[in-house]
C-alpha positions as CSV (number, residue, x, y, z in Angstrom):
1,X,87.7,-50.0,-49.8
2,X,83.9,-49.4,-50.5
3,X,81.3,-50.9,-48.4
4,X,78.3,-53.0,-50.3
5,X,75.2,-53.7,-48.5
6,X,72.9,-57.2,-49.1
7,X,69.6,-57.5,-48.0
8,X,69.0,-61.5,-47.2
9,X,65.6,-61.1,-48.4
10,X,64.8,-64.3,-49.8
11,X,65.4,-68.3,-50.3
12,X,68.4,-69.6,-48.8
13,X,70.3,-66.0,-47.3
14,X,67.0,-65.3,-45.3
15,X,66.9,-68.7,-43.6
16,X,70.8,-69.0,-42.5
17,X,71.2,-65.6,-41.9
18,X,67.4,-65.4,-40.0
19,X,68.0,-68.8,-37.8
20,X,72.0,-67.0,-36.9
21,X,70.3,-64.1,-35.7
22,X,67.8,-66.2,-33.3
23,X,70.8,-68.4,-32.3
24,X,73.0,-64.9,-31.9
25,X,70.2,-63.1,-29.8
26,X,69.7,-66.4,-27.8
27,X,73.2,-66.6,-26.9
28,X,73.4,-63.3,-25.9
29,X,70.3,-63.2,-23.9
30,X,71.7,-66.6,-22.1
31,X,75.2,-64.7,-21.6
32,X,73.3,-61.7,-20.1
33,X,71.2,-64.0,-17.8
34,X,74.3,-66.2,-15.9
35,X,76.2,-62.5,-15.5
36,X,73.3,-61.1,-13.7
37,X,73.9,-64.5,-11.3
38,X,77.5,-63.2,-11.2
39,X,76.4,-59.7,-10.1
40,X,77.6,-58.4,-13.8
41,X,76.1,-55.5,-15.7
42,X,76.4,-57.3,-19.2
43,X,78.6,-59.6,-21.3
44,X,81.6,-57.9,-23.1
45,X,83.5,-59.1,-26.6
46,X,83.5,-57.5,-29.8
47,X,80.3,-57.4,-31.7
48,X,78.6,-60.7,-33.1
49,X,81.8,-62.7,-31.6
50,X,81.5,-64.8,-28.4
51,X,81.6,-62.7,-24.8
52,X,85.0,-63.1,-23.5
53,X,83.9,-61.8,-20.1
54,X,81.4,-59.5,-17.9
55,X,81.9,-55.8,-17.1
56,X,81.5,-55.6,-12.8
57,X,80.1,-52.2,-11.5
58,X,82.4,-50.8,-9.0
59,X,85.1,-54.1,-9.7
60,X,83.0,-56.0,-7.6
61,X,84.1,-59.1,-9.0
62,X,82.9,-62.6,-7.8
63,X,85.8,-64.8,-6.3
64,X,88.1,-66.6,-8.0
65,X,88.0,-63.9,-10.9
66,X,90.7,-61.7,-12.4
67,X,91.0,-58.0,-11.4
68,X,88.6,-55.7,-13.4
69,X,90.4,-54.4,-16.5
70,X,89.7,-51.3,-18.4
71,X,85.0,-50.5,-18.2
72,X,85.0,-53.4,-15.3
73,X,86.1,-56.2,-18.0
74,X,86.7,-59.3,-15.4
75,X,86.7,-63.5,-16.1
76,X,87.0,-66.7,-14.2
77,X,90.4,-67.4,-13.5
78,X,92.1,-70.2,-15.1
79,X,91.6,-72.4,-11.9
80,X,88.2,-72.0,-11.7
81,X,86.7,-74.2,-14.1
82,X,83.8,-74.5,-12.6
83,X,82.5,-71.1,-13.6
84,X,84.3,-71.1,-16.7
85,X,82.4,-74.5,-17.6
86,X,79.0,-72.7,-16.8
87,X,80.0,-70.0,-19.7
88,X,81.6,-72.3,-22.2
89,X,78.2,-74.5,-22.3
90,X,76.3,-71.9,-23.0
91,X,75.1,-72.3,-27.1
92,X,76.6,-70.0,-29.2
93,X,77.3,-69.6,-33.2
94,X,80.1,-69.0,-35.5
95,X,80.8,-65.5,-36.1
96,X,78.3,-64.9,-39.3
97,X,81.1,-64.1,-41.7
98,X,82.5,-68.0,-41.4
99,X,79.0,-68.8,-42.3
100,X,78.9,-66.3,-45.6
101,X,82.0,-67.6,-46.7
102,X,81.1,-71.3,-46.2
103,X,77.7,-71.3,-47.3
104,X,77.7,-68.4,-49.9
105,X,81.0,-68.6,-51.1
106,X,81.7,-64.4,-50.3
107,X,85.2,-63.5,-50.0
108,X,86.7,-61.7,-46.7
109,X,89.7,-60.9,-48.9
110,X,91.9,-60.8,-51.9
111,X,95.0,-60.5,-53.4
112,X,96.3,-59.1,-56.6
113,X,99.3,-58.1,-58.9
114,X,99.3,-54.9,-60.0
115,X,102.0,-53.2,-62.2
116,X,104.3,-56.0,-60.5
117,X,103.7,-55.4,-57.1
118,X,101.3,-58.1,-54.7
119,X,99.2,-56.5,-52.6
120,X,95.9,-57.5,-50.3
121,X,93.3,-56.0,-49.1
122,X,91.8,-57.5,-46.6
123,X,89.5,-56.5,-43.4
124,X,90.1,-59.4,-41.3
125,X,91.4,-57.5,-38.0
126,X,88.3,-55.7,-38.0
127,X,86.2,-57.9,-39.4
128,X,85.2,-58.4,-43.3
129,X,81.5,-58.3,-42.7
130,X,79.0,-56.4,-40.7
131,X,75.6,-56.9,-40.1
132,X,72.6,-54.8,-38.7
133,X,68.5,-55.2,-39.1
134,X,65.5,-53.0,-38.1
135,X,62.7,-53.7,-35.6
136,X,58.8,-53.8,-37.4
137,X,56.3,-51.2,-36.0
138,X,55.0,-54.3,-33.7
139,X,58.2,-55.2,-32.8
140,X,59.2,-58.2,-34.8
141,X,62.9,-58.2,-36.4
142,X,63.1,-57.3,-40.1
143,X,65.7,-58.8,-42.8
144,X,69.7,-58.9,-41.9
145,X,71.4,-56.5,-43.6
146,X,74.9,-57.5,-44.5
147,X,77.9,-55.0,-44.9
148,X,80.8,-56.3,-46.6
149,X,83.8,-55.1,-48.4
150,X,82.9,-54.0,-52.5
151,X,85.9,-56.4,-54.1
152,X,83.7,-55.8,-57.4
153,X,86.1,-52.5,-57.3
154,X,89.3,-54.5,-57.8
155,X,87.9,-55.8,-61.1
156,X,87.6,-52.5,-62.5
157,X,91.1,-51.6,-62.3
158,X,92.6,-52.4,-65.8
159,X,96.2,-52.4,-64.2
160,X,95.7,-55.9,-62.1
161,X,97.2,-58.8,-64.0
162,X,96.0,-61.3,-61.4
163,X,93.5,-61.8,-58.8
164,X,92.8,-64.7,-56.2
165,X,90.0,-64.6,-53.4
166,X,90.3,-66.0,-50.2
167,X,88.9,-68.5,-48.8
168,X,90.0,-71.0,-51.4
169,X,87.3,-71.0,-53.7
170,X,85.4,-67.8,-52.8
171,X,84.7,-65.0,-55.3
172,X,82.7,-61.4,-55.3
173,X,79.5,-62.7,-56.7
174,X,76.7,-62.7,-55.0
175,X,74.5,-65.4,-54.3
176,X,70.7,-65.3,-55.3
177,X,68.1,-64.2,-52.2
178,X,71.0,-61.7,-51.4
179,X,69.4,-58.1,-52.8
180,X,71.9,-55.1,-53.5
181,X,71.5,-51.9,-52.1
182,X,73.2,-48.4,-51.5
183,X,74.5,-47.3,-48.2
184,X,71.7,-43.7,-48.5
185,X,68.6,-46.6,-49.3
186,X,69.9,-48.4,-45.8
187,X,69.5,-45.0,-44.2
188,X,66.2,-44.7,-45.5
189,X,64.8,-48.5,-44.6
190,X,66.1,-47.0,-41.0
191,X,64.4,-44.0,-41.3
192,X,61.2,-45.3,-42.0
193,X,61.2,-48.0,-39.8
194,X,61.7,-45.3,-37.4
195,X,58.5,-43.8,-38.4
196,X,56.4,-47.0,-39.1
197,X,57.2,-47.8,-35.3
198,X,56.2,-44.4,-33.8
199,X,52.8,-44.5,-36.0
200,X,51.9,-48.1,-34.8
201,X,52.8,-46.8,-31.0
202,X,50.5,-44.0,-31.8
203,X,47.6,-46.1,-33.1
204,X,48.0,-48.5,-29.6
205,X,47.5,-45.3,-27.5
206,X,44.4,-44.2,-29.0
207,X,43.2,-47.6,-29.2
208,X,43.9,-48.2,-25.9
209,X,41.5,-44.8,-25.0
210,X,38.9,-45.9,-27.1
211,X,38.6,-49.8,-26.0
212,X,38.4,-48.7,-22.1
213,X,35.2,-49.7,-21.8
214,X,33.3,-51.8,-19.2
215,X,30.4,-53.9,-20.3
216,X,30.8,-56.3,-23.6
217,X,27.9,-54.3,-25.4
218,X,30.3,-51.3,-24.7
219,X,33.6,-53.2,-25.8
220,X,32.2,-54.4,-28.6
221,X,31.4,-50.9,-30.3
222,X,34.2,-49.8,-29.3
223,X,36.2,-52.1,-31.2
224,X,33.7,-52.1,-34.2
225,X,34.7,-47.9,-34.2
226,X,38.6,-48.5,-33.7
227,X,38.8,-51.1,-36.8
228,X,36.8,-48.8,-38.9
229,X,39.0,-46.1,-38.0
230,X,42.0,-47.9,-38.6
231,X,41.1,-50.2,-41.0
232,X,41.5,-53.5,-39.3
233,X,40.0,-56.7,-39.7
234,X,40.2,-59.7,-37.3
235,X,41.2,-63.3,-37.9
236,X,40.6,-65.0,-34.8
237,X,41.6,-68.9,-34.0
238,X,40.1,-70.7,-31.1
239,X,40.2,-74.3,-29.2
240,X,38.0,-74.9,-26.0
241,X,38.2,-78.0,-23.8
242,X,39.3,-79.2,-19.9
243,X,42.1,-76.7,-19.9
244,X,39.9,-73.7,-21.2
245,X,40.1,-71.4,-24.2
246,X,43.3,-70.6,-26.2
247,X,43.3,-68.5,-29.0
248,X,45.8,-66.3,-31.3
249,X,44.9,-64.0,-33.5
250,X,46.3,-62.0,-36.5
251,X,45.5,-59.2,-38.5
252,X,43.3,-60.5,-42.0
253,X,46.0,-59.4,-44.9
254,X,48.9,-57.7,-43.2
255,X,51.8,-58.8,-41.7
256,X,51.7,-56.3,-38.7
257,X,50.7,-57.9,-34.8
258,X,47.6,-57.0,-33.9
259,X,47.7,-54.0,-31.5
260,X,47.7,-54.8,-27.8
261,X,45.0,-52.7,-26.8
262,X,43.0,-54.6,-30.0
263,X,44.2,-58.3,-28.9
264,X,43.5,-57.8,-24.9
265,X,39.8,-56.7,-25.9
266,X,39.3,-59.6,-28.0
267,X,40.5,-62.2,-25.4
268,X,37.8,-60.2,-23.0
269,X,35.2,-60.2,-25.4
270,X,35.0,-63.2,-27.8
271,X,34.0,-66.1,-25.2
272,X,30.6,-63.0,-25.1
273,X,30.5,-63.2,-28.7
274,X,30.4,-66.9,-29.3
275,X,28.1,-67.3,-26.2
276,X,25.2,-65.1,-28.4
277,X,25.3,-67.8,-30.8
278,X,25.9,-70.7,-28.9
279,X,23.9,-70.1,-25.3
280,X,24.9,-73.3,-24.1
281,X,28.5,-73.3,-24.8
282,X,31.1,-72.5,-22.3
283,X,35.0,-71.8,-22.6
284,X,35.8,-75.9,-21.5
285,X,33.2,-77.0,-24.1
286,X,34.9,-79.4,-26.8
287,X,34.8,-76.9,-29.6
288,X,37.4,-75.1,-32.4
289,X,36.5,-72.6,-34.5
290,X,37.4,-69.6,-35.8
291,X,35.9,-65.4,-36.0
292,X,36.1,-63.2,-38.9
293,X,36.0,-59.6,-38.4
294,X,36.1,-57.5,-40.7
295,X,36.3,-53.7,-40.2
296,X,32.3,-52.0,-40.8
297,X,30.9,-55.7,-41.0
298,X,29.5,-57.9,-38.0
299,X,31.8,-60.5,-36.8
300,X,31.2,-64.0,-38.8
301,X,31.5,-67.2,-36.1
302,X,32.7,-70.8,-37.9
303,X,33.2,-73.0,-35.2
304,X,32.3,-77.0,-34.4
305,X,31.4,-78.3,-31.0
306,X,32.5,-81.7,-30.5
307,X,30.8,-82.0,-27.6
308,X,27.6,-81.5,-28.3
309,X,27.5,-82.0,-32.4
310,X,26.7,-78.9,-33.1
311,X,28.5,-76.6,-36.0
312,X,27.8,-72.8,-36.6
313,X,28.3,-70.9,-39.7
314,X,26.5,-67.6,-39.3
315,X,27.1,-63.9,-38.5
316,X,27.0,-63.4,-35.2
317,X,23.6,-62.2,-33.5
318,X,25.6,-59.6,-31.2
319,X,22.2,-58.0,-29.6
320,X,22.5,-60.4,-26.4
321,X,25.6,-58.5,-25.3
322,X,23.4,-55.8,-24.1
323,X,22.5,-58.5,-21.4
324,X,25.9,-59.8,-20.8
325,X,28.7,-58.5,-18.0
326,X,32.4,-59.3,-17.4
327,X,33.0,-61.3,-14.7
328,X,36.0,-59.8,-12.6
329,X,37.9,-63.1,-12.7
330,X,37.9,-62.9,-16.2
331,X,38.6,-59.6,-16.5
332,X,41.7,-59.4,-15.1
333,X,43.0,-62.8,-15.9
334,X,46.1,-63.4,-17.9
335,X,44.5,-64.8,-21.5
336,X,45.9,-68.1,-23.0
337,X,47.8,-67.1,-26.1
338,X,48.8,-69.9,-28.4
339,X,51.1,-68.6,-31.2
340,X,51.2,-69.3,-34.7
């Protein structure tokens, strides 16, 4: 039988099929963390499904488990329950395909007469549906992708009398959010992924040349030359008080992560740039705010200080970095990064 694939690009598809994934990869990253306390290389089970055990390099197995089977496969023995109870609590979901029948009413199989004869198709031993989704240049996961059987097809035939779908009250239609493509237009979302990725990884390097600088009067034309060049502009968030500075940060108008290089330069650089303005202000200061940056422009600073009623709604007067230095503390500490 033909394959179909469904983008769950929208509405109700994207949310199930999004918070799945994140309950899926969670699992799976919990599984892979209690096997390396085992001494196992990874979890083993067929794909999307609950691990049914742990391949053991070597069939170094811990005690009270069975003897590796075929790639090192090896579980807790039926007596020990204490082990077994460490794996069974760990939180893991339904395979997806009980949730697109449940919640989208998509059929795993179906059964028909033709010319007199019953007959099913069906791919439950291997699975009715599979999924797959592609990583974003910045490494974010994109839209699931869901393979599933074309029962459309069956419709066609002008020979079948009758037709039933299974589950009860499934059917081949598919549910709004869901977007339809070919197999070849899969292949090319893959492809240029593919290529997205090894551009972005390509702007990082040369942004991470250009933004080795060592003074904030350096940094800062340095990153005023990278956004230009790149065509980036800088939304940056901010809140100041006992604890210190956090910020996050995002590109103005596009989806993508800021850069790395781009991000760690701004966490060395914008307590400078605020400080130009505000000479009295320092990172534990009561204060929120936010600066705009926008690529060939001079950074815009909106920010209030609670502490000392003050507010600020100007460009930035960014001629007192040439009088400014990193301190090496703050150079090579680990910034606070609050995300969205």
């Amino acid at each position: 039988m033909n394959r179909v694939f469904l983008i769950a690009e929208e509405g109700r598809p994207k949310e199930l099929m999004e918070q799945w994934r994140t309950q899926f990869l969670a699992g799976m990253k919990a599984y892979g963390a209690i096997g390396r306390e085992f001494g196992a290389v990874s979890p083993m089970g067929f794909p999307f499904e609950r691990p049914t055990g742990f391949s053991f390099p070597r069939r170094n197995q811990p005690e009270g488990w069975i003897q590796p089977q075929a790639k090192g496969f090896s579980r807790p023995k039926v007596a020990n329950t204490v082990d077994q109870a460490r794996i069974d609590a760990i939180d893991f979901p339904d395979h997806p395909e009980e949730m697109l029948s449940r919640e989208f009413g998509l059929a795993r199989s179906v059964t028909f007469e033709k010319d007199g004869q019953q007959s099913t198709r069906s791919l439950a031993a291997l699975r009715a549906f599979g999924f797959c989704w592609t990583v974003r240049p910045d490494g974010e996961l994109d839209n699931v992708i869901v393979s599933a059987p074309d029962f459309e097809e069956v419709l066609k035939d002008p020979k079948i009398s009758s037709i039933k779908w299974f589950p009860e009250g499934t059917g081949p239609e598919i549910p709004d959010g869901f977007r339809r493509v070919s197999e070849a237009e899969v292949d090319l979302i893959f492809a240029e992924a593919k290529v997205k990725r090894e551009k972005y990884q390509a702007v990082e390097r040369e942004m991470a040349l250009m933004l080795d600088v060592h003074t904030p009067s350096e940094l800062f034309q340095a990153m005023g030359a990278a956004m230009s060049q790149f065509g980036r502009s800088l939304v940056v968030d901010f809140d100041c008080g006992d604890t210190g500075m956090a910020m996050s940060m995002r590109y103005e108008s596009e989806m993508l992560k800021v850069h790395p290089a781009l991000e760690k330069a701004m966490f060395r650089i914008a307590p400078h740039l605020i400080k130009c303005d505000a000479q009295d202000w320092e990172e534990t200061t009561m204060s929120s705010g936010r600066i705009l940056w926008r690529h060939g422009g001079d950074p815009f600073l909106d920010m209030d200080d609670q502490e000392n009623d003050w507010s600020y709604e100007s460009y930035i007067e960014t001629d007192m970095l040439a009088d400014m230095e990193f301190e090496p503390e703050v150079a090579e500490q680990a910034p606070l990064l609050v995300p969205e």
